[in-house]
N, C-alpha and C positions, 0 to 999 in steps of 0.2 A: 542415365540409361543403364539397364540392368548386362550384367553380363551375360547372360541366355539371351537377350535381342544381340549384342554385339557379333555371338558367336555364328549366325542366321548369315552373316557376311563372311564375303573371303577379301583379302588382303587386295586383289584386281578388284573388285567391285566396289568397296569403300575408295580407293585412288579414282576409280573410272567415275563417280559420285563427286569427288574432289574437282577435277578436273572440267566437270559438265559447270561445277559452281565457279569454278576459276574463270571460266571462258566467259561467263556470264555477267559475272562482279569480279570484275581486274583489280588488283590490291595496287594501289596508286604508290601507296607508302607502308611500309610497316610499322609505322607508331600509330598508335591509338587515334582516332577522329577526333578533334575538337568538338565537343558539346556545344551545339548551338540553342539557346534560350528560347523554348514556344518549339521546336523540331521534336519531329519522334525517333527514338529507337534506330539505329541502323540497323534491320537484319542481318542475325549475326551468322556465320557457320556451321556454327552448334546448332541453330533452331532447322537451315536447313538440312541439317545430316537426318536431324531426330526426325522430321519430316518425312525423308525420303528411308530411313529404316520405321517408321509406323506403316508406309503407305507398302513394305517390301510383306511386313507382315500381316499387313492384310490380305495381301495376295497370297501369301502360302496359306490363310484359313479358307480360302475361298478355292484354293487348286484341293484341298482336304476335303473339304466339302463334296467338290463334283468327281475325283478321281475313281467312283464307281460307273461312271457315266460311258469309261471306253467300253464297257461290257454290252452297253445297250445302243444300236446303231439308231434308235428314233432319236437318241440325246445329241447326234454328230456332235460331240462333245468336241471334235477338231477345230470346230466353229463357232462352238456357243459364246464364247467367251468375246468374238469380234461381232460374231451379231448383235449381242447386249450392247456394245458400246454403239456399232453402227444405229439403232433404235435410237438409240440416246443422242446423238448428235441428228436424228434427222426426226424428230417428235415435233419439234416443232416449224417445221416447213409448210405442212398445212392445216395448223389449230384452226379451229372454228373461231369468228371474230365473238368474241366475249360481250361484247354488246349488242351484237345484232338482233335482238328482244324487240330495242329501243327503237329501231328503225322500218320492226313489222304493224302495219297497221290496221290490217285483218283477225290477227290473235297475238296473245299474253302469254304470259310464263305460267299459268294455270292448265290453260290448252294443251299448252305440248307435256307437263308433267300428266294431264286427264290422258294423253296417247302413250306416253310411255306406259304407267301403270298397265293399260290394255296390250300391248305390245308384250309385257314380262309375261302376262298370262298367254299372247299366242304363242312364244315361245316355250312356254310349258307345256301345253296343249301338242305341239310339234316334237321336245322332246330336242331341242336346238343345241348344238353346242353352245357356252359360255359366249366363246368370241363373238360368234352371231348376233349375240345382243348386243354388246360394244360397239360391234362394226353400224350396225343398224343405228343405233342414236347417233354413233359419229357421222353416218353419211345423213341424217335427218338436218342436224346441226351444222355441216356445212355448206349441205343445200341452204341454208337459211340466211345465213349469213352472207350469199351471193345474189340469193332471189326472195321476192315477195310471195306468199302464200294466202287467199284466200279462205279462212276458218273454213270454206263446206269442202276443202281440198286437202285439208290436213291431212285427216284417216286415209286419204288413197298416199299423200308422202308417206305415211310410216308403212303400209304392205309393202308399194314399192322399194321403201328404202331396205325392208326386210328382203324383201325379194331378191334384191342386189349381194346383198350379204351372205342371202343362205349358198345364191350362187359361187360364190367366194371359200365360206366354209363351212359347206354341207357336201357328202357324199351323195346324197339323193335329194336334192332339193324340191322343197315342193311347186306343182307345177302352176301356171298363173291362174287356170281354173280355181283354183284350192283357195287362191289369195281372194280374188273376186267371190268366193264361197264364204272366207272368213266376215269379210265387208257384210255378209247378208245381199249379195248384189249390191249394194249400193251403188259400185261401179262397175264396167264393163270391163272384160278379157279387154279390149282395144284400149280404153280409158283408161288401162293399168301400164298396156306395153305402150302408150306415147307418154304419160309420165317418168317413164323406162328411162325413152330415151331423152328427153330434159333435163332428170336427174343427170345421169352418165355428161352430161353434155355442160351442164353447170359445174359439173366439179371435173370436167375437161379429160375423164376418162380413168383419174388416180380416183382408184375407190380402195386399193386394202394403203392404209396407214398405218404408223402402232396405234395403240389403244394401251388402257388398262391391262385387259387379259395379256398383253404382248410383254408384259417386265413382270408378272403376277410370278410367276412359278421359279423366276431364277430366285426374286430377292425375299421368297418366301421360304426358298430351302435353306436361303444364306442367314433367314431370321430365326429358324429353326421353329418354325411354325409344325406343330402337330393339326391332326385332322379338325377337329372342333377351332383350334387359331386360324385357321383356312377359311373354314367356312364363313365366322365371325368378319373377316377383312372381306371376302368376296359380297357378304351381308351390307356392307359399311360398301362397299363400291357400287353394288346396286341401287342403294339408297339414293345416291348421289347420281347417278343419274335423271333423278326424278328432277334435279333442282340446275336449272339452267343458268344459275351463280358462279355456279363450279365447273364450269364449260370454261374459266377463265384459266386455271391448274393445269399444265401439262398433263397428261397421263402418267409417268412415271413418281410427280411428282404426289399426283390423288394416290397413288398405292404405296407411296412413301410414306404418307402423312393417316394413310389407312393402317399400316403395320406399326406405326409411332403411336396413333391413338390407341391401336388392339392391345398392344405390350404393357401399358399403362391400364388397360382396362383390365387385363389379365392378372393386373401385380408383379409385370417383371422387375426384378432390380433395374435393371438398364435398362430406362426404354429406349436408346437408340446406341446402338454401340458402334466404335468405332467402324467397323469391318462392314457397318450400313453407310453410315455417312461413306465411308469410302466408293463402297462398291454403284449407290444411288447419287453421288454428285453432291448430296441435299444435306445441308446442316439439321439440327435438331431447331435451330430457333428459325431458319424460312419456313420450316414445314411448321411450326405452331399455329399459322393463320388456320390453313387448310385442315390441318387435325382437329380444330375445335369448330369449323362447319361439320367435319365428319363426326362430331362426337352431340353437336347439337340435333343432325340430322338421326341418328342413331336413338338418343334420348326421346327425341317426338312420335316417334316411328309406331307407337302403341295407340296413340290417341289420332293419328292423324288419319284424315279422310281417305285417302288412297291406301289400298293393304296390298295389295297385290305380290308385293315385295318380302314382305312381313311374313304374309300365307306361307308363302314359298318357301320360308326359311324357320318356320314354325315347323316342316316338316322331317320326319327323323334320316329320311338321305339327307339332309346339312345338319343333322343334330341338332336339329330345334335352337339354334345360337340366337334367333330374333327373342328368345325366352330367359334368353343368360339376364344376370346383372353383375354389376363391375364382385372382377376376382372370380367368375366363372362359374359365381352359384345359380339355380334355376330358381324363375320367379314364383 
């Protein structure tokens, strides 16, 4: 360990460090452990010192990172730092069951990706904040996984589910005429507020969860993402909601392994650097499954039947990224 990490401590902290490891693992004896034949390694003190000064200086890149943040009260930057963790410890309390595909006998994973694609575009159409679309499949998706769906009842799930969402976070949401207007009538003002309230009722009233968008902005500034690497990963999350494979990833973990694949498509030296692993939980080789769904879903994304996605990110507000190929050239 180099002397400039050593000197990042004072003299109390490195003892107070000591002390946390002494209470923990009691030195029985001062000689050396006997090597037992087929055993591994005892963790030694050195590897937890080095441990707990990597994880000290991850923290000071990350108090570097946000210390412009006290200037702007939308950052409560007083906060941010126990909100991110508070997310991360409670993501997964109410994932959508990962299989519950399996157990719909009305429609397929074709279906709901045919409603989502439509969904990006009413969300375009409306002009919706980001989250709105996250919150939206996630309440689609855990309605599903508690209830049966009917194929000719889908398209009113996804309004409603949107409905719910915009209510949540839209400033001026649109009203349920608007939604029963989108449908083409299909269904009615009333046929939209009693699916209303079935939804709310099946997922027992928690309707805002995190999502994607909810770790998006912390561990994009901590990856030091410029404008075109934003759009590129928000690109790659979008994608991935079309595919109800990836309903199995935590959230945190789809924008970890979305920023893992981006860095590598961009040509970063490090595609995952300590100060990420740190700050997202997520090693560089958990997140390998899920970055190479995102990086196949990414690759198909020109030829495949649904654009919706594609269109949207073809356009110059996202910098046309659905046009990139690997190392940031246009095709």
């Amino acid at each position: 360990m180099s002397g400039g990490v050593l000197e990042k401590f004072t003299e109390m902290e490195i003892l107070e460090i000591s002390n946390v490891m002494e209470a923990q693992w009691p030195v029985v004896s001062r000689r050396a452990p006997k090597k037992v034949a087929g055993s591994a390694a005892p963790v030694g003190a050195s590897s937890l010192m080095r441990g707990a000064m990597q994880a000290r200086v991850c923290e000071d890149q990350v108090v570097a990172i946000f210390q412009g943040d006290v200037h702007d009260p939308q950052r409560v930057s007083e906060y941010a730092a126990d909100v991110a963790m508070l997310l991360l410890d409670k993501e997964s309390l109410r994932l959508p069951k990962p299989d519950y595909m399996e157990h719909q006998r009305d429609i397929n994973a074709n279906m709901r990706a045919i409603l989502v694609d439509w969904l990006v575009e009413v969300h375009m159409k409306y002009k919706f904040r980001p989250e709105t679309l996250f919150l939206t499949v996630n309440i689609i998706d855990r309605y599903l996984s508690v209830r049966s769906a009917p194929r000719n009842q889908l398209q009113l799930l996804g309004v409603v589910s949107m409905l719910i969402a915009s209510k949540y976070e839209e400033i001026d949401p649109p009203r349920v005429n608007e939604f029963a207007h989108i449908t083409d009538h299909t269904y009615s003002k009333r046929e939209i507020i009693n699916m209303e309230c079935q939804v709310l009722a099946a997922l027992e009233f928690q309707v805002t969860v995190p999502t994607p968008r909810d770790f998006l902005d912390r561990l994009q500034r901590i990856n030091g993402c410029d404008a075109v690497h934003r759009s590129f990963v928000g690109y790659a999350l979008e994608l991935a909601l079309l595919d109800v494979r990836l309903v199995r990833h935590p959230p945190s973990v789809l924008v970890s392994a979305a920023l893992l694949m981006s860095n590598e498509f961009f040509g970063r030296r490090q595609a995952w650097p300590d100060v990420m692993q740190h700050v997202s939980r997520c090693s560089e080789a958990s997140l390998r499954s899920c970055a190479a769904d995102l990086k196949v879903l990414q690759e198909a994304a020109s030829t495949a039947s649904l654009q919706a996605v594609r269109r949207k990110y073809q356009l110059d507000l996202h910098h046309a990224v659905a046009d990139l190929r690997p190392g940031g050239a246009r095709a």
